[in-house]
N, C-alpha and C positions, 0 to 999 in steps of 0.2 A: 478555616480556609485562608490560604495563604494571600490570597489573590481572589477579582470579580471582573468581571467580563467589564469591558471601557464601554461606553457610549458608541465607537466604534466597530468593535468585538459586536455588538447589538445590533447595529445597522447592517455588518453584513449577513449573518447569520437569518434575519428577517427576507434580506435579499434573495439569498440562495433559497431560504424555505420558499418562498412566494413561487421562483426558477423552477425546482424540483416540482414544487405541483400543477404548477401548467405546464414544464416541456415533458421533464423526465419522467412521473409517476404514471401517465397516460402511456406511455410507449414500452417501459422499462420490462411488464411482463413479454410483448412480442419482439425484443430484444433478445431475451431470454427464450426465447423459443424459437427465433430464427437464427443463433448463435452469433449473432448481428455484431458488430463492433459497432460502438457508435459516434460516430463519426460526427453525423449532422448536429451528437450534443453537444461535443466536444466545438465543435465552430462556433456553436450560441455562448458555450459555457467560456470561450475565448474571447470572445466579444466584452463578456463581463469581466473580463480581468483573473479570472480564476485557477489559469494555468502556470502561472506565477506567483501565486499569491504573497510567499515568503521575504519576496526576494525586491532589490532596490530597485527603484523608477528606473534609473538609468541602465539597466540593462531591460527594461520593458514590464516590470515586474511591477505586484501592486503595492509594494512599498510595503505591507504588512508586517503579521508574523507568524510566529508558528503556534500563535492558538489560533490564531485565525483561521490559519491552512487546518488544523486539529475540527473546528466548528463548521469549516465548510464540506471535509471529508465527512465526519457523522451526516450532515444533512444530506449531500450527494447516494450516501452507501443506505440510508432510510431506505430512499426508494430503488436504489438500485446497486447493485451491490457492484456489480462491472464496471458501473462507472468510477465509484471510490475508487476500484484498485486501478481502473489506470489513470487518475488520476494519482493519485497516489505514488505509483510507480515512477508517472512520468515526473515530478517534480522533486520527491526525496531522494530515487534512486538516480536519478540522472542529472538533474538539475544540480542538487547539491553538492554532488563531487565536484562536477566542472566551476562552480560558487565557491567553494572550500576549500579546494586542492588548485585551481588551473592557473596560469598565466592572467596577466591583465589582457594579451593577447587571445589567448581560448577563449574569456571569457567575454570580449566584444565580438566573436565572430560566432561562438554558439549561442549563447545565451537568450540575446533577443529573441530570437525565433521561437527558441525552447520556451522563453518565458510569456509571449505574448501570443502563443498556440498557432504561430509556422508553421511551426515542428513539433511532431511528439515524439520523446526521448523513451531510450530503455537501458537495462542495465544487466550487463553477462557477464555472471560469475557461473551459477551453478554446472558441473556438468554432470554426465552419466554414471561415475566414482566419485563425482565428489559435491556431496551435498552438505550437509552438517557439518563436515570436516572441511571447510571452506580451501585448507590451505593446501590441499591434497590434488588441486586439479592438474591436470596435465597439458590444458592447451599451451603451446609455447609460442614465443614471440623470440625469432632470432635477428640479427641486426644483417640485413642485405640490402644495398643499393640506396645506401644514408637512410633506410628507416629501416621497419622492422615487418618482419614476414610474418603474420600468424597462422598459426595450425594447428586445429582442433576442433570439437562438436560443442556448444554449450546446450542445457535443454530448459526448460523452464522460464526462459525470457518473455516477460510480460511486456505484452505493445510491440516484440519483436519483429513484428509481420505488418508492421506500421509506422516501424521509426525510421526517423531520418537518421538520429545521432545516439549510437551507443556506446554506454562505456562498460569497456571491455577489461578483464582480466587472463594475463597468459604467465608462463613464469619464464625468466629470461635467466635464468640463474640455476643449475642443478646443482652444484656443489656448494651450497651452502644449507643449514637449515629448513625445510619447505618454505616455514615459513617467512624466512626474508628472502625467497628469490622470485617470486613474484610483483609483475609491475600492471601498472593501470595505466587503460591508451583509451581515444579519444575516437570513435572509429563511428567513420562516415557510410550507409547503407550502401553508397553508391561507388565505394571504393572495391578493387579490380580482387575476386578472390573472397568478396566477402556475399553468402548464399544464404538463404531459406530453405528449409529441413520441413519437418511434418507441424501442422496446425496440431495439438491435442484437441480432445475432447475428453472434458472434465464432467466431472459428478455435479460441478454448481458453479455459478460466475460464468456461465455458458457466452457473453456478450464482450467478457474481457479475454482478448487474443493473447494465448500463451503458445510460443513457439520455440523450435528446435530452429539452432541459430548455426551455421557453417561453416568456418574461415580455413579459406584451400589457400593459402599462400596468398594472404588478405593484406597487401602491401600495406604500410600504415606510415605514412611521415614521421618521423624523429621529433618535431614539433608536436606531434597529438601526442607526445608521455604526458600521462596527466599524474604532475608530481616528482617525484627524485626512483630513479631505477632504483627499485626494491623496495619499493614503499605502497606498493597494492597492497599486502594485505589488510596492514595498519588500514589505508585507507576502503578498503571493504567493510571492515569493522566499526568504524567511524560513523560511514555512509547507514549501516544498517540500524547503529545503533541512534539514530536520528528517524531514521524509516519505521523504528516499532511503533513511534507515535503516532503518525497516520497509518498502520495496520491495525493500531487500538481504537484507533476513532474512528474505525471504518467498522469494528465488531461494536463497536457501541450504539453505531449508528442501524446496523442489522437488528443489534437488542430490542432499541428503543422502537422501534415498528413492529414488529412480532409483540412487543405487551401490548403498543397502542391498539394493535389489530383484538389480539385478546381481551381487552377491557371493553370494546364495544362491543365485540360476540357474544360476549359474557352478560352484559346486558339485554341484548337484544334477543336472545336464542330461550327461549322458555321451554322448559320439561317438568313434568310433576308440577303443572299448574303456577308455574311461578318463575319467574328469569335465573340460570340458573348461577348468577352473579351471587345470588340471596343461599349459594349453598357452601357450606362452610370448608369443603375441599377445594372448589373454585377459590374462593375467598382467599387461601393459604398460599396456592399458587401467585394470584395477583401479587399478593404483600409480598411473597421471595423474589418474583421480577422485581418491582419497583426496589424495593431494598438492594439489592446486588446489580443493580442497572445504576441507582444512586451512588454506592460508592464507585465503580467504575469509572463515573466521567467524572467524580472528585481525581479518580489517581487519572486518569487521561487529561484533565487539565491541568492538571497539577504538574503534571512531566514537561509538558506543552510549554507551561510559564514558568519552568526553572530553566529550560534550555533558554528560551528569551533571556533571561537574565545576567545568564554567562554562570550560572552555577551549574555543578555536576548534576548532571539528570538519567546516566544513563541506568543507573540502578532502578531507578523510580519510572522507568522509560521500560525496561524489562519486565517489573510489576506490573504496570497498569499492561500491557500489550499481554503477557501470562493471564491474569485477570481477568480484562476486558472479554477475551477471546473466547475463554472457557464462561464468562456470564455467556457470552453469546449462543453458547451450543447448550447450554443448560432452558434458557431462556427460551428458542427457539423450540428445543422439544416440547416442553410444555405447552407452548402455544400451539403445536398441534394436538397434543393432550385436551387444551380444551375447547379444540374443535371439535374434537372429536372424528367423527369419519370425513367430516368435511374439511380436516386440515391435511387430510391427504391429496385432497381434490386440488390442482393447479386453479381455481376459480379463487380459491380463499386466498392465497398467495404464502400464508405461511409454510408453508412445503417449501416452496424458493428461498425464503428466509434461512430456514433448515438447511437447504443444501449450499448458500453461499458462506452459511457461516463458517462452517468445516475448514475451509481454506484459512482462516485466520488462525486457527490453531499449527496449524504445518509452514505458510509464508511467512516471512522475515524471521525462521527458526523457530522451530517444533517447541512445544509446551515442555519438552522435556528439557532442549537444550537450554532454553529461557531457566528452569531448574539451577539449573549447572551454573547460569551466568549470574542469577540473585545470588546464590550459593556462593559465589567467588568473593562479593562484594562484603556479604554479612560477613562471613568469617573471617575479613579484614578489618571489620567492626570490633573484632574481639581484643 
């Protein structure tokens, strides 16, 4: 291994574990069942600094990095999986454009808030056509009255039914390529034009707010272009390609709770006169989690602490998030496998586990499209 967790890196990670079991672990299943957003964690979890975590002091942030943000998403998404992703959401996808791409200007007037949990951020790209095919959307952004009008539907907006500050993609350009005439704006919930559409209800992550996002003629300042006209897509691709690492450490962190749940059951659950940990098909299961949950946080850290570095990460940011995700739905079946009847039953909690994992296979790009992207890279190896 390339790298070991600092002194640091250790202190928070203890912190947040110690957080998650007395606020989040106690609440996370009637979250999950009251479709709850959660709001009251997200206030505590800001308190601690961990809305920011990546990002410098002086925009309110905890100065950290991104294995940190990578350590404290796994332990958040343990117990709850909702939480991970808008935390997640709120800080890769939102945070990091306006950090990466904005003005020194954007970036003192959003940012604080964004980073020290004001505000929680969100991020609209996907729409009704265009999912995968990122560059294919149709909302448009035309320039009226020194800024720009947008119009269109986006759907899939995580935390969208909650944010103050979203960044949006429309495309300001039809005659050229899709994909250069698309741009990235800065856009304010409270701006004239800008609506809320339907709440979904999803198969799992029931506490994370995914919403269908509006823009009727969503006035937008000429100041909120976040970056150079035509340069959304670039920066969509950018933004995600940093965002697979907290989607990875969020399936990691699903993993790692579904074996821990199963290594105790396993113990403690006796049939045929004996626990039935002592039976060599149980046995087999344990050792493929723990095996394939181990190399996962080796490539989830590992991606974590090359982008820190300023090395190319995003190949190895694809893997571990491809990886990660599918341990996680592997991992989680099983774990109801050796509940057995009782890992159907909501009491066990592995059934939850099961149904949030699913999502990490599909958000920040499907298992397949992940395919395509390591595929792009090797065959440039050659």
């Amino acid at each position: 291994m390339d790298f070991e967790l600092s002194e640091e890196h250790r202190m928070l990670q203890r912190m947040v574990r110690e957080f998650v079991a007395a606020e989040l672990e106690p609440v996370a299943s009637q979250l999950d069942e009251e479709r709850r957003f959660p709001t009251e964690i997200l206030e505590k979890m800001a308190k601690l600094g961990l809305l920011g975590i990546p990002y410098p002091e002086e925009y309110e942030g905890a100065g950290m990095d991104t294995l940190a943000f990578a350590l404290a998403i796994e332990e958040i998404s343990g117990a709850c999986g909702s939480t991970g992703l808008t935390l997640a959401a709120h800080s890769s996808l939102c945070i990091y454009p306006i950090y990466a791409f904005g003005t020194e200007e954007q970036k003192k007037k959003y940012l604080p808030d964004l980073c020290s949990g004001r505000a929680v951020g969100a991020f609209s790209l996907t729409e009704p056509d265009a999912g995968s095919d990122a560059a294919g959307l149709k909302t448009t952004a035309v320039r009226k009255n020194g800024g720009y009008a947008l119009n269109g539907t986006k759907m899939y907006v995580t935390n969208g039914g909650y944010s103050k500050t979203i960044v949006a993609f429309a495309r300001t350009d039809s005659n050229v390529p899709k994909h250069k005439g698309l741009t990235s704006f800065i856009v304010e919930s409270d701006f004239p034009g800008y609506k809320l559409g339907k709440e979904e209800r999803k198969l799992g992550l029931n506490a994370s707010n995914t919403q269908e996002v509006i823009y009727e003629d969503c006035m937008v300042p000429e100041e909120n272009m976040l970056g150079q006209l035509g340069d959304g897509f670039k920066i969509a691709m950018k933004v995600l390609d940093g965002g697979r690492v907290g989607i990875a450490a969020m399936a990691l962190g699903i993993a790692q709770s579904a074996y821990q749940r199963s290594l105790q059951y396993a113990k403690e659950r006796v049939q045929f006169n004996k626990p039935i940990s002592a039976l060599q098909a149980i046995q087999f299961k344990l050792a493929d989690m723990a095996t394939e949950i181990a190399a996962a946080r080796h490539m989830v850290y590992h991606s974590a602490w090359l982008k820190d570095q300023g090395k190319p990460f995003e190949k190895q940011a694809a893997m571990a998030k491809l990886f990660a995700s599918e341990v996680a739905m592997r991992v989680t079946n099983q774990a109801i496998q050796v509940h057995g009847g009782y890992g159907y039953i909501k009491d066990y909690l592995v059934e939850r586990y099961f149904r949030d994992a699913k999502l990490t296979t599909i958000g920040e790009g499907t298992s397949e499209v992940h395919r395509l992207v390591i595929a792009k890279y090797v065959l440039q190896e050659l």
